[in-house]
C-alpha positions in Angstrom: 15.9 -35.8 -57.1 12.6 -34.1 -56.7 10.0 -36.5 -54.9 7.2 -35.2 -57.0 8.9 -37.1 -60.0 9.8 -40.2 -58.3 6.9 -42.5 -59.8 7.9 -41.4 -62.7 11.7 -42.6 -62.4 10.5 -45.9 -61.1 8.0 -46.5 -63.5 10.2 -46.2 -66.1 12.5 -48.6 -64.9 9.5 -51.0 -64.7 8.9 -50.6 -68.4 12.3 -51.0 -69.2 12.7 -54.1 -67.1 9.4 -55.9 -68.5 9.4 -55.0 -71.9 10.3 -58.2 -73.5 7.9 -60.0 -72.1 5.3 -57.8 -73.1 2.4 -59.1 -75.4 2.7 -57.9 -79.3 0.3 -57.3 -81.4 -0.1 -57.6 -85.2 -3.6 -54.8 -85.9 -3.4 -53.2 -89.1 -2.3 -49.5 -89.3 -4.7 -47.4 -87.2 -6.0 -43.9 -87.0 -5.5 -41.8 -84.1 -8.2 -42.1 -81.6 -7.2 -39.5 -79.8 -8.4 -36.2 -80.8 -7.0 -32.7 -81.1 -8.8 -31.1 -78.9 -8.1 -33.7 -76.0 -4.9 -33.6 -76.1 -5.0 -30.1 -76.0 -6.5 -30.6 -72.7 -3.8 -33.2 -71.8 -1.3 -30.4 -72.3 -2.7 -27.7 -70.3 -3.1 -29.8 -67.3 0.6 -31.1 -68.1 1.8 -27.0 -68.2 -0.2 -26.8 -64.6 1.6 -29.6 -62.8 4.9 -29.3 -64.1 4.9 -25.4 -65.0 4.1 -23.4 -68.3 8.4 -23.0 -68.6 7.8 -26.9 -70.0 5.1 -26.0 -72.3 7.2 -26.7 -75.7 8.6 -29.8 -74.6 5.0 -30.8 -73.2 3.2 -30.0 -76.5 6.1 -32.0 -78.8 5.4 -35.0 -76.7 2.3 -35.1 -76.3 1.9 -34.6 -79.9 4.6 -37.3 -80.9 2.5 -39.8 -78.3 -0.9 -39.1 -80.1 0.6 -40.0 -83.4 1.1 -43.3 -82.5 -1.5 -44.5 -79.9 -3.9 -46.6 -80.9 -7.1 -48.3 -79.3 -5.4 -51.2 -78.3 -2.8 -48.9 -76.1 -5.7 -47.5 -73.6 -8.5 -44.9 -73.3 -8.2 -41.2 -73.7 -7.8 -41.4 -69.9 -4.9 -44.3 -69.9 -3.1 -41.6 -72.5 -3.8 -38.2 -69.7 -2.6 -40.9 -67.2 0.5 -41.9 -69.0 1.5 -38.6 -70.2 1.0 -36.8 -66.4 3.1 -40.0 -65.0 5.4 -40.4 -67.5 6.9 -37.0 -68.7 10.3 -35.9 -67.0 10.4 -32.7 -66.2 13.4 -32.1 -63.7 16.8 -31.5 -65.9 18.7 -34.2 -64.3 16.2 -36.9 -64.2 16.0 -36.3 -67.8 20.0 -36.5 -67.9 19.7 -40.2 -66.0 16.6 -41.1 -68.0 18.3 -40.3 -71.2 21.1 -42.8 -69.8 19.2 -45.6 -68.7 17.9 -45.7 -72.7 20.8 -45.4 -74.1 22.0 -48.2 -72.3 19.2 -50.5 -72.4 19.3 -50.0 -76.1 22.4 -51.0 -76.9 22.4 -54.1 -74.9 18.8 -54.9 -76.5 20.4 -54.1 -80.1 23.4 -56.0 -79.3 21.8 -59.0 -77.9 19.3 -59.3 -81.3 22.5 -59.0 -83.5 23.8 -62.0 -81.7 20.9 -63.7 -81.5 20.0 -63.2 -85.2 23.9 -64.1 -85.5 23.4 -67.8 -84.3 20.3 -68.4 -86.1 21.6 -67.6 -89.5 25.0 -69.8 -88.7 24.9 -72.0 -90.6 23.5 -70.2 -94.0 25.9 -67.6 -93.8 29.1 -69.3 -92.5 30.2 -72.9 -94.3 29.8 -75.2 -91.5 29.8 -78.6 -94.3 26.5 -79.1 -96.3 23.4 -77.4 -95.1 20.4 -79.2 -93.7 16.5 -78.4 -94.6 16.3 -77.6 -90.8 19.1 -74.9 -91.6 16.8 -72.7 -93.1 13.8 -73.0 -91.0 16.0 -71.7 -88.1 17.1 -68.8 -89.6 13.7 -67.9 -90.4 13.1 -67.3 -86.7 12.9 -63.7 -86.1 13.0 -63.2 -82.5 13.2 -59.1 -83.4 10.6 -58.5 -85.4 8.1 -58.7 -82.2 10.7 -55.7 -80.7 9.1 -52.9 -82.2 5.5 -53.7 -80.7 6.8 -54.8 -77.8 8.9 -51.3 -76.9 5.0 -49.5 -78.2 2.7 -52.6 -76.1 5.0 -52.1 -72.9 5.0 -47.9 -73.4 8.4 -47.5 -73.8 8.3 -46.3 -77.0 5.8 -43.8 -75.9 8.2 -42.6 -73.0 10.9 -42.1 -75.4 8.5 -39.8 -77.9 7.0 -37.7 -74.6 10.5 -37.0 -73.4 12.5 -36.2 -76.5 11.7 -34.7 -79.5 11.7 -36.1 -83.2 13.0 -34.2 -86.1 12.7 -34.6 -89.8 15.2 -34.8 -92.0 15.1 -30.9 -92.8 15.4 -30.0 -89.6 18.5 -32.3 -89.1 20.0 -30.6 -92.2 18.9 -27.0 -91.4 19.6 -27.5 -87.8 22.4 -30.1 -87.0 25.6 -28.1 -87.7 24.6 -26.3 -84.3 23.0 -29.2 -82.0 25.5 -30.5 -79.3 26.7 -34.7 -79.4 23.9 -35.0 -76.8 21.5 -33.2 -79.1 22.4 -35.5 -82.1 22.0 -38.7 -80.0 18.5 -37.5 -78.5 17.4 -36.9 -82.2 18.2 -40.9 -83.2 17.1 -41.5 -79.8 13.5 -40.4 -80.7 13.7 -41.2 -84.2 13.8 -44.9 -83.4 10.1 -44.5 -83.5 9.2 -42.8 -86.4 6.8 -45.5 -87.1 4.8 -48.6 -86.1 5.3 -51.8 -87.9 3.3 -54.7 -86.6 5.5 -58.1 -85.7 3.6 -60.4 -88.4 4.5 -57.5 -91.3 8.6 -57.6 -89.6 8.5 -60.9 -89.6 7.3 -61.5 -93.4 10.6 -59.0 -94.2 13.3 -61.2 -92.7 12.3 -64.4 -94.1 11.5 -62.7 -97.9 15.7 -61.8 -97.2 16.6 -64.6 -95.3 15.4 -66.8 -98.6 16.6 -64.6 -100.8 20.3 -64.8 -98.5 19.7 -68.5 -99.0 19.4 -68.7 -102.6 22.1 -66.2 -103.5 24.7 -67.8 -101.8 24.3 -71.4 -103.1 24.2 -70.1 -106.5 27.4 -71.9 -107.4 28.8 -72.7 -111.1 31.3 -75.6 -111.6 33.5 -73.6 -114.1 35.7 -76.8 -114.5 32.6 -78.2 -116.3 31.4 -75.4 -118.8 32.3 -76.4 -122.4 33.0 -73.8 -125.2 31.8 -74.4 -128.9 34.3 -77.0 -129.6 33.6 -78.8 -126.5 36.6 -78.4 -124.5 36.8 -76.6 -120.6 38.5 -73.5 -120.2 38.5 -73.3 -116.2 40.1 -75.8 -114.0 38.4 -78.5 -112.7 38.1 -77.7 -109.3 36.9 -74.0 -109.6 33.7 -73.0 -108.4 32.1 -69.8 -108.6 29.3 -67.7 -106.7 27.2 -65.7 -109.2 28.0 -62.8 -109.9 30.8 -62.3 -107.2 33.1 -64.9 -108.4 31.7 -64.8 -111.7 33.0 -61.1 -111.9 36.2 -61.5 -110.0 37.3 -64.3 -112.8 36.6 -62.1 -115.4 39.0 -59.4 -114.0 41.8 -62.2 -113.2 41.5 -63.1 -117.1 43.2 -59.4 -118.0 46.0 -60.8 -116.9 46.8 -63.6 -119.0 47.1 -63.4 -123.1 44.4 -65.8 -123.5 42.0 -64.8 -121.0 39.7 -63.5 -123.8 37.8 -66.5 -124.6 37.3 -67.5 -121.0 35.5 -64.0 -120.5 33.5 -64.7 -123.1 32.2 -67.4 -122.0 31.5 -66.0 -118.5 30.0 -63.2 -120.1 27.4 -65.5 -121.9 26.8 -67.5 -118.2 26.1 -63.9 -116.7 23.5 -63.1 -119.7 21.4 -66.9 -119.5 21.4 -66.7 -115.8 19.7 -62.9 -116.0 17.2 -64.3 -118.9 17.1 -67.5 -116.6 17.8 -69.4 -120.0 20.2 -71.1 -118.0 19.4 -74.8 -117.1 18.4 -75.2 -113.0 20.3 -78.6 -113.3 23.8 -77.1 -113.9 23.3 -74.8 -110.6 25.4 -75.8 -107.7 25.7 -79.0 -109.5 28.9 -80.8 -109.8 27.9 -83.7 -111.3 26.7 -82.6 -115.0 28.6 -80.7 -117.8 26.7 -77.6 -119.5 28.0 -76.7 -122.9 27.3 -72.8 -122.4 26.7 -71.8 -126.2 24.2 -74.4 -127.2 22.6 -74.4 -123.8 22.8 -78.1 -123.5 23.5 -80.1 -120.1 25.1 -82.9 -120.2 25.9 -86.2 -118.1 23.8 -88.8 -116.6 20.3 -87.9 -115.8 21.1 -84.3 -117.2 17.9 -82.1 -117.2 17.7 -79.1 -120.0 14.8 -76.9 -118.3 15.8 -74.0 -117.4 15.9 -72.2 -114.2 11.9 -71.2 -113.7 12.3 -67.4 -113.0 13.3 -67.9 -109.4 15.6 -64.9 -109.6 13.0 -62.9 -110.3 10.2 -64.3 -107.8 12.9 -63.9 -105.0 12.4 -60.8 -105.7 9.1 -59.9 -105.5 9.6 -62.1 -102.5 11.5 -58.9 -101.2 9.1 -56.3 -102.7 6.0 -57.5 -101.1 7.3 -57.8 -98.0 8.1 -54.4 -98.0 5.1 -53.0 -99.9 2.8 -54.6 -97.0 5.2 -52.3 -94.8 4.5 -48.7 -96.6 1.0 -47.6 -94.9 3.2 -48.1 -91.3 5.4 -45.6 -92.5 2.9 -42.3 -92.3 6.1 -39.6 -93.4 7.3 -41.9 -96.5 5.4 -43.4 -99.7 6.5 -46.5 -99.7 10.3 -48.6 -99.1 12.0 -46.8 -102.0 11.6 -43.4 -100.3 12.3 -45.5 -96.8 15.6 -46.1 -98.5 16.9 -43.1 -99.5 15.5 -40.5 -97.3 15.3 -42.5 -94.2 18.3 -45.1 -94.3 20.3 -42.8 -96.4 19.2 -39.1 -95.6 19.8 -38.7 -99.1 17.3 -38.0 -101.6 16.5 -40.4 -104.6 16.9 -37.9 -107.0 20.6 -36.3 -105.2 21.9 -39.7 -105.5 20.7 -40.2 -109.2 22.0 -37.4 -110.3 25.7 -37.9 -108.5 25.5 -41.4 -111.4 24.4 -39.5 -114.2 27.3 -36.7 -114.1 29.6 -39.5 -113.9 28.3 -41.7 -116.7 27.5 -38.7 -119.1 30.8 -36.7 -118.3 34.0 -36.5 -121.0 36.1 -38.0 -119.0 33.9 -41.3 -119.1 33.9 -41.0 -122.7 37.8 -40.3 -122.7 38.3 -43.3 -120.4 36.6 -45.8 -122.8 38.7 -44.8 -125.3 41.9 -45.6 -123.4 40.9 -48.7 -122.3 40.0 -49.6 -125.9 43.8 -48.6 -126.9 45.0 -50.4 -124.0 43.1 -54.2 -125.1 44.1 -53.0 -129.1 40.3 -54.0 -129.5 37.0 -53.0 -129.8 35.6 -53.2 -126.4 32.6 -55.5 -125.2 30.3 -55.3 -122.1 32.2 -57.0 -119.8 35.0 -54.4 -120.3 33.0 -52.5 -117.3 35.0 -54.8 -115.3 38.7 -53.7 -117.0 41.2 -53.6 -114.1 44.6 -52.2 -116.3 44.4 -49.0 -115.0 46.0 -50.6 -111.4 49.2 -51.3 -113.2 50.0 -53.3 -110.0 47.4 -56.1 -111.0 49.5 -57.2 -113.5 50.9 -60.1 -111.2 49.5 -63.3 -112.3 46.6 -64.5 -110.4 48.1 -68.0 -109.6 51.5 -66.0 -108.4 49.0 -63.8 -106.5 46.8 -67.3 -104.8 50.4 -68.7 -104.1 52.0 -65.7 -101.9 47.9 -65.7 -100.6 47.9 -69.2 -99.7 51.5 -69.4 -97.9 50.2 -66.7 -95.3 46.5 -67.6 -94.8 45.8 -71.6 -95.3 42.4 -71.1 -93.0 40.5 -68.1 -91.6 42.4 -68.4 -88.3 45.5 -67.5 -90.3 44.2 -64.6 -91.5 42.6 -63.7 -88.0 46.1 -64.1 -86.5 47.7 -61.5 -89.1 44.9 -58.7 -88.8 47.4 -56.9 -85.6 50.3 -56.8 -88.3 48.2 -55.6 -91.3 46.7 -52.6 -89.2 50.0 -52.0 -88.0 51.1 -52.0 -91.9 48.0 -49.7 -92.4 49.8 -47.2 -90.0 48.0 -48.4 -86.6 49.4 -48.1 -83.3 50.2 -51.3 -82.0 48.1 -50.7 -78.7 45.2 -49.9 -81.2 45.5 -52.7 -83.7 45.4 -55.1 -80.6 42.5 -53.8 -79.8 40.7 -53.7 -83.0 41.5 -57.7 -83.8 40.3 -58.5 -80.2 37.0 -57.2 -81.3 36.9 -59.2 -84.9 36.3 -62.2 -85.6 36.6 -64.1 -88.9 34.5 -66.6 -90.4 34.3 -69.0 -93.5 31.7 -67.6 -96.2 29.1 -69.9 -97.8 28.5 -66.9 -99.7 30.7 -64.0 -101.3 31.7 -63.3 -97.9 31.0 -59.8 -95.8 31.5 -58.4 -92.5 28.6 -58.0 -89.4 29.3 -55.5 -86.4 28.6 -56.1 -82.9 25.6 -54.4 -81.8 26.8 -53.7 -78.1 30.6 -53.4 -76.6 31.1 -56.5 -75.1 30.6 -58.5 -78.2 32.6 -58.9 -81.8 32.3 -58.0 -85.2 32.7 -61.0 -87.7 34.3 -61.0 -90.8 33.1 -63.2 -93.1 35.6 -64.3 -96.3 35.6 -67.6 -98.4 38.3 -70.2 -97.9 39.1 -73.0 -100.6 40.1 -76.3 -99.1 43.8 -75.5 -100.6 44.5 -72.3 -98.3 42.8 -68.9 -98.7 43.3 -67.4 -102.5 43.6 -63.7 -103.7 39.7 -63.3 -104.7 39.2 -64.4 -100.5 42.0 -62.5 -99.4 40.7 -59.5 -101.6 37.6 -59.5 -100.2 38.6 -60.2 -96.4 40.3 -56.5 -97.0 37.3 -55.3 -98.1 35.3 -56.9 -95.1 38.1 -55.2 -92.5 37.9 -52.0 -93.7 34.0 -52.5 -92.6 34.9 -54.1 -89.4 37.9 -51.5 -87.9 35.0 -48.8 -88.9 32.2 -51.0 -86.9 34.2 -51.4 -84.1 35.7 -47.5 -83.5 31.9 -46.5 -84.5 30.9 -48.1 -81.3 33.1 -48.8 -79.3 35.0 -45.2 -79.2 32.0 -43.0 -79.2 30.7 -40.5 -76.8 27.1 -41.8 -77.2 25.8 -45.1 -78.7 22.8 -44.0 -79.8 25.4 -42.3 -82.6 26.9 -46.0 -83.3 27.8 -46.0 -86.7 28.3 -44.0 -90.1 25.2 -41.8 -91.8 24.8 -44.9 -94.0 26.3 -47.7 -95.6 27.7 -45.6 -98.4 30.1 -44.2 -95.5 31.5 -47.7 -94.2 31.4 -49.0 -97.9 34.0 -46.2 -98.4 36.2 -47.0 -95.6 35.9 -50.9 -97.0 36.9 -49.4 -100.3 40.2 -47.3 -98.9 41.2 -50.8 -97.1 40.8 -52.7 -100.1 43.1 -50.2 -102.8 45.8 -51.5 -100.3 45.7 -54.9 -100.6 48.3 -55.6 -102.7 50.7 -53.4 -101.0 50.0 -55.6 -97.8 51.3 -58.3 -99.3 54.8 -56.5 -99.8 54.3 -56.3 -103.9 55.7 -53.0 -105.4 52.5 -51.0 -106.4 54.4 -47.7 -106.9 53.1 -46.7 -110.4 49.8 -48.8 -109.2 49.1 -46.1 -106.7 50.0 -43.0 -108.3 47.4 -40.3 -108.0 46.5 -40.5 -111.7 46.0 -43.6 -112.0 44.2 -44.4 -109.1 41.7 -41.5 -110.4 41.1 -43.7 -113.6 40.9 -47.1 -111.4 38.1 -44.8 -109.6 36.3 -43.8 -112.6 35.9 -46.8 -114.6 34.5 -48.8 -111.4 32.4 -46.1 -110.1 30.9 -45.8 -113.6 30.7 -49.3 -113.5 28.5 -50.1 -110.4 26.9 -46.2 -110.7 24.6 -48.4 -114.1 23.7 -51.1 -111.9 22.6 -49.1 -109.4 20.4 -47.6 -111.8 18.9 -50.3 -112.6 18.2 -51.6 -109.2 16.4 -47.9 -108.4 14.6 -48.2 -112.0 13.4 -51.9 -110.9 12.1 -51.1 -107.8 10.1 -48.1 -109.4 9.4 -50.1 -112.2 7.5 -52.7 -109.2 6.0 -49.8 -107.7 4.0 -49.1 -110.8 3.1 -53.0 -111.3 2.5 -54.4 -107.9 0.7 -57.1 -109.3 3.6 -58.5 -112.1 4.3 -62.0 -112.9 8.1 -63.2 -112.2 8.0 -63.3 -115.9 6.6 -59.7 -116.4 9.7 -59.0 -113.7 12.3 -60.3 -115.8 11.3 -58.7 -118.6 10.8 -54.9 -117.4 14.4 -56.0 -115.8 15.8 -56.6 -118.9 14.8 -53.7 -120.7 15.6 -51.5 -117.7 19.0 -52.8 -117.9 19.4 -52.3 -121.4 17.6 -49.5 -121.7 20.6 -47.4 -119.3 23.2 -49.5 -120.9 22.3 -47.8 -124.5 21.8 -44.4 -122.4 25.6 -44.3 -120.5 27.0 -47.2 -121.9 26.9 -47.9 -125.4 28.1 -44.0 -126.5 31.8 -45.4 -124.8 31.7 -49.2 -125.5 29.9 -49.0 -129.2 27.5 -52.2 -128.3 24.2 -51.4 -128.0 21.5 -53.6 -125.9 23.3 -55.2 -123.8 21.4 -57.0 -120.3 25.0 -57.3 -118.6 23.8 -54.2 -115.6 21.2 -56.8 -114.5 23.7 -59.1 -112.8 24.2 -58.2 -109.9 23.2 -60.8 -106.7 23.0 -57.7 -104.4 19.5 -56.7 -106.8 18.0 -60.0 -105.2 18.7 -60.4 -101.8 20.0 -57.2 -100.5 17.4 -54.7 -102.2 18.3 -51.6 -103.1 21.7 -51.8 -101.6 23.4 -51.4 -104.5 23.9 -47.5 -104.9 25.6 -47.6 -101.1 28.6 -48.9 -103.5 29.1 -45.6 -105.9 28.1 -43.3 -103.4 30.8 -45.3 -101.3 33.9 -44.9 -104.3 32.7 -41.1 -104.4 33.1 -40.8 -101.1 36.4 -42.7 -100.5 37.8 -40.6 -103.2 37.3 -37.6 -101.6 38.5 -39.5 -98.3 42.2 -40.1 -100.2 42.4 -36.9 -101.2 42.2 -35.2 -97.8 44.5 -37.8 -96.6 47.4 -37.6 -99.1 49.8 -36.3 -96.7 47.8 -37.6 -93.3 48.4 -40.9 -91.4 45.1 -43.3 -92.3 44.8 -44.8 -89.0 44.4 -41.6 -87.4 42.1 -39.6 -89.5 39.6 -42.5 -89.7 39.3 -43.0 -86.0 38.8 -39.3 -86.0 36.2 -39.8 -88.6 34.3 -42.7 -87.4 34.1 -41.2 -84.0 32.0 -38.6 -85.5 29.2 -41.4 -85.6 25.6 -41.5 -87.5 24.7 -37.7 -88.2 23.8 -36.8 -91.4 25.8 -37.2 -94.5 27.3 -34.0 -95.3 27.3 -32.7 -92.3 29.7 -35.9 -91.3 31.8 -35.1 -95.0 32.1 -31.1 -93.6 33.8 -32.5 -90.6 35.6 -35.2 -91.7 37.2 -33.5 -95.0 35.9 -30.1 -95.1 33.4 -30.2 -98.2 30.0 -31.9 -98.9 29.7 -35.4 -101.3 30.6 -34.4 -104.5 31.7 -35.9 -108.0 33.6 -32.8 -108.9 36.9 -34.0 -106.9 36.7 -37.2 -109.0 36.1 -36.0 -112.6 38.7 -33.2 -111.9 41.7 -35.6 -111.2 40.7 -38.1 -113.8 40.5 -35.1 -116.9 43.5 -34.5 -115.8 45.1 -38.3 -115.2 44.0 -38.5 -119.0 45.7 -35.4 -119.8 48.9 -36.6 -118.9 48.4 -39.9 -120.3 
């Protein structure tokens, strides 16, 4: 090491050491106070000490540093000081500094995932019934003090001297030819693209954590709905999550001759609950009766008023939490742009358009029709949810919750059995071993869904719910699902050359892998699902749901816009706009194939309210695992996806180039589904 340079090694591992203690700060968005011209001077003397060969790097960091200093961080002299002491200049101090991050990053990430892990306990997992006290703890956000504390304490500043930030053009342009190293300096530096202040964080996680909160205690008691004539439909004990559970009956009732009515009548709970015509004393309530088409509750004390728009103000929760956010983010407009060209690295408008080709193609059109031969009636809304095209879902869902319920009676089961069903999935036995070391499963209070480990000595947890009686197919369904997130969360960090690459571009990408998990499900549990899987037909099962959940994320992007435009609405002015939003792309896309016009049924979804804008990760995801199961046709699973998720968090198609050969694309979809219906 070069002794010139050794304060600047040591300091840094001061900063790095003292950081969490450092003092935060919650001062509005600043300007820069320090000038051009200064740091023009800054960089000169910088090019004289350490030598004009450095004068790129110098300039970029300096630059980077200025954007973000504020008055609170020091005088123009503390920033000359800083940047003289603090830039790197010999190659392999850089190479051990770039280390020492890395490392102190993913132990800081990993120990705030477990931390925020224990807080939200019991919300997330079912513990028994949930105290007041329950919710206050999970409102503590010991993170959202970590991005001022990494600026307060300068370390965020000695990342941005040393290594340079990029935009997402020049990662596009660019990234085919970086090196791994390159790729994980880029996310290295682009960890502070922006400066949020703690208070503003803070406000974020509890607008989700309440919104968490409410979503998954949004139970119905199906075994007490009555139909016109007053009798119940459901069994006594079933109780179902809105929409999840909701849904996931619906698609159970194709199975049965006389599941028609029964979807019927969730279709009409699904419809009061988005008006919020539906009575708040018939939610999570067991003790009350609701007759569904008259809208009247019944039982001792019974109370008729409906729910007051708390859907809807649990969203603007969300909203202006993340509004109050947008003038901290200097390079995007507002969350909405946050979310797709930041979190995504796609483009609003790329991923619209992927929906629309989909939902005004032929084969959309072509697909309606079948299913409408295939029910020998005219179809209604809820059709988006026909599952026929899987032959192999024919098996009765109570002969499907029995062969579920003799393997997994509690989570523990299940966790047992996760070595055999990688092994099934075409695993090495050494590598399934240690994929289920590093997963852990859980009972849901919620739907259920899966949490990665933020550093390698800890777990992911998988997160399914369990029925007193033993684990049933709707849980066992979705535990797939969650593993296919978990085996990616684990390889993604745990086999990659740098952890600053941890992960997949975006959720769509590990939504994908979920997806490719979950088509196998059946074929896990031994049933024959021979004709079930056949190419054609698994390019129709594709179609129809990625048709299906391309409208509702339509809807979630027009909502958000629609916000954007009325910061100041009423729940009730929410609601509406929601309402026409919905059926305003339902008679666009959706009434051409089903022949019902106006229908609210793409305002549904739970994910709308507490996981904002999540909802086009999903299509994007089916588009993507398409493409995945065609480039694996005649490859082993288990080892193309390590191979894949080893490629880590660069950008989404440069990660599709490398992974199948060919960018995200629709094409590959519609193609094989013309020509499923062809044959057909």
């Amino acid at each position: 090491m070069n002794p010139k340079h050794r304060l600047t090694s040591i300091s840094m591992m001061v900063l790095l050491a003292g950081f969490i203690i450092a003092g935060c700060s919650t001062e509005k968005h600043g300007e820069v106070m320090i000038s051009e011209s200064f740091a023009e001077q800054v960089v000169e003397t910088m090019e004289e000490k350490f030598g004009s060969e450095h004068g790129e790097r110098i300039s970029a960091g300096v630059a980077q540093v200025r954007s973000l200093w504020r008055k609170k961080d020091g005088s123009k002299d503390d920033f000359r000081k800083f940047c003289l002491n603090y830039f790197v200049a010999d190659a392999e101090e850089l190479d051990k500094t770039f280390q020492r991050f890395e490392h102190i990053f993913e132990q800081v990430n990993g120990i705030f995932t477990e931390l925020s892990r224990e807080l939200s306990w019991h919300i997330d997992v079912n513990t028994g019934p949930m105290f007041p006290v329950d919710n206050l703890i999970a409102n503590l956000s010991p993170a959202s003090h970590l991005d001022e504390d990494l600026f307060v304490s300068k370390i965020a500043f000695a990342v941005l001297l040393n290594f340079e930030r990029h935009t997402l053009q020049e990662m596009l342009e660019n990234g085919p030819e970086w090196t791994r190293r390159q790729w994980a300096e880029a996310r290295l530096a682009g960890m502070f693209e922006e400066r949020v202040p703690a208070e503003v964080s803070r406000k974020i996680h509890e607008a989700y954590v309440k919104g968490d909160s409410y979503i998954n205690n949004y139970n119905i008691y199906m075994g007490n709905l009555l139909d016109e004539d007053g009798e119940t439909l459901f069994p006594a004990d079933l109780k179902l999550i809105s929409h999840w559970g909701l849904r996931d009956e619906l698609k159970s009732q194709y199975k049965v001759e006389d599941g028609l009515p029964r979807q019927e009548m969730i279709y009409k709970v699904m419809k009061r609950i988005i008006t919020q015509e539906i009575p708040e004393d018939v939610i999570d309530n067991p003790d009350v009766q609701w007759a569904v088409y008259s809208n009247e509750v019944k039982g001792k004390n019974a109370d008729n008023s409906p729910e007051p728009n708390t859907r809807y103000q649990t969203l603007l929760n969300a909203f202006h939490a993340q509004q109050a956010a947008d003038p901290y983010y200097p390079t995007y407009e507002n969350y909405i742009d946050r979310s797709f060209n930041k979190y995504r690295e796609i483009p609003e408008d790329t991923v619209r358009n992927l929906f629309v080709t989909l939902l005004s193609s032929d084969e959309f059109k072509a697909a309606g029709e079948l299913v409408k031969k295939h029910l020998e009636r005219d179809l209604q809304p809820f059709d988006i949810w026909y599952t026929g095209f899987r032959t192999g879902m024919d098996y009765p869902e109570e002969k499907l919750d029995k062969i579920v319920q003799e393997k997994y009676q509690t989570v523990d089961d299940f966790e047992k059995d996760i070595p055999n069903i990688l092994v099934d999935l075409g695993f090495s036995y050494d590598t399934a071993e240690f994929l289920s070391s590093k997963i852990e499963v859980d009972p849901a209070r919620g739907a259920g869904h899966a949490m990665g480990a933020g550093r390698r000595s800890d777990k992911a947890h998988l997160r399914t719910r369990v029925p007193d009686e033993g684990m049933n197919y709707k849980g066992y369904n979705i535990a797939i699902h969650e593993l296919g997130h978990n085996v990616e969360q684990v390889f993604t960090l745990n086999r990659i050359d740098h952890t600053l690459l941890e992960g997949v571009p975006n959720t769509a990408f590990t939504e994908a892998f979920a997806f490719v998990f979950q088509a196998r499900d059946l074929d896990l549990l031994g049933l024959d699902e021979e004709e079930a899987n056949a190419k054609h037909m698994m390019a129709l099962t594709q179609l129809w749901s990625v048709c299906e959940i391309a409208g509702v994320s339509l809807v979630d992007m027009g909502v958000w816009n629609w916000m954007y435009d009325h910061p100041e609405a009423t729940p009730e002015e929410l609601k509406q706009a929601t309402i026409a939003i919905a059926k305003d792309i339902w008679n666009q896309y959706y009434a051409p194939v089903f022949g019902v016009k106006d229908s609210p049924i793409l305002g549904i979804y739970s994910h709308m309210i507490d996981y904002p804008l999540y909802l086009p990760n999903y299509p994007v995801g089916h588009i993507i695992q398409f493409q995945i199961e065609n480039y694996i046709e005649d490859k082993n699973l288990a080892e193309e996806m390590e191979r894949m998720c080893q490629l880590g968090s660069i950008t989404p198609n440069y990660w599709m180039q490398q992974a199948i050969g060919s960018p995200i694309s629709v094409k590959p979809l519609l193609k094989s589904a013309g020509k499923a219906l062809q044959e057909i």
